[in-house]
C-alpha beads as a LAMMPS data file, in Angstrom:
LAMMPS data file: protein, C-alpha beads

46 atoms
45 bonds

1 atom types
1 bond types

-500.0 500.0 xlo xhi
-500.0 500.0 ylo yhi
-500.0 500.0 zlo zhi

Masses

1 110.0

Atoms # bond

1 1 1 24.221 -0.808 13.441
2 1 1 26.120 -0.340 10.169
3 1 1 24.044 -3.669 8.601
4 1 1 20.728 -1.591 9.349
5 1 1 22.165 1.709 7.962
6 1 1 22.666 -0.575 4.481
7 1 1 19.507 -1.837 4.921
8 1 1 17.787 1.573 4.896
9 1 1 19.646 2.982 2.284
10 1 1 18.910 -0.282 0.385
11 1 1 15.141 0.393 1.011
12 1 1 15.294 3.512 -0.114
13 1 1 16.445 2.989 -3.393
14 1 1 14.377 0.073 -3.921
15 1 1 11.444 2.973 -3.059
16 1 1 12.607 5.099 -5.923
17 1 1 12.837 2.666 -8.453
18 1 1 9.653 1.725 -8.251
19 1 1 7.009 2.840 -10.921
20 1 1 4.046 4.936 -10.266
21 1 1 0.891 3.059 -10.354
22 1 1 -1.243 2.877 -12.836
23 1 1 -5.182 4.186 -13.651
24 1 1 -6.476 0.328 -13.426
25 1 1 -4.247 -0.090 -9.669
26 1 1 -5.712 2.615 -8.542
27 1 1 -9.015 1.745 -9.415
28 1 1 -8.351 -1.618 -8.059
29 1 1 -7.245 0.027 -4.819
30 1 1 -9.660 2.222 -4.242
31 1 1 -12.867 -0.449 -5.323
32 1 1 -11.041 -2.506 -2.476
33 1 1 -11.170 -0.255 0.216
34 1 1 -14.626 0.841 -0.591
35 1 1 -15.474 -3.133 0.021
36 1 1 -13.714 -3.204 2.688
37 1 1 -14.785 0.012 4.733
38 1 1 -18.407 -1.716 3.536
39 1 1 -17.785 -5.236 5.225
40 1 1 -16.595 -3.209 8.239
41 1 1 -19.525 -1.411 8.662
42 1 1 -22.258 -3.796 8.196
43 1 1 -20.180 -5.960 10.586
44 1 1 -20.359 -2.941 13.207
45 1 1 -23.665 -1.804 12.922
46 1 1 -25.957 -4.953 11.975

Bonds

1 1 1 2
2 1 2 3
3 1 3 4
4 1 4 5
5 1 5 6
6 1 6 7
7 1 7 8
8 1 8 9
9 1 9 10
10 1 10 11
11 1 11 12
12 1 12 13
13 1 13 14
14 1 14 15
15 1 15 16
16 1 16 17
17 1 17 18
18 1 18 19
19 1 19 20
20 1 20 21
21 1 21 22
22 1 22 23
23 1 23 24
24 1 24 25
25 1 25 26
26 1 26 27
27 1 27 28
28 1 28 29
29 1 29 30
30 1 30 31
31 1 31 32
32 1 32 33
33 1 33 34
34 1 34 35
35 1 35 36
36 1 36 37
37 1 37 38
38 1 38 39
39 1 39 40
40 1 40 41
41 1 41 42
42 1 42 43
43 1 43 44
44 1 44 45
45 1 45 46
């Protein structure tokens, strides 16, 4: 129990440490799920 209550706090620190994205990963991101959600629905509905 104690190795998993390191773990988590370990997680959580490596969490905060981490930079915010930026513009460019977002855009990334959000061009990818657009695909995605795209391939989805012509899969579904053709």
């Amino acid at each position: 129990m104690a190795q998993n209550r390191e773990y988590r706090e370990q997680t959580e620190e490596d969490l905060e440490n981490v930079p915010p994205m930026s513009g460019m990963q977002k855009a990334i991101l959000a061009i990818a799920a657009v695909v995605l959600a795209s391939i989805i629905a012509y899969i579904a509905f053709a």
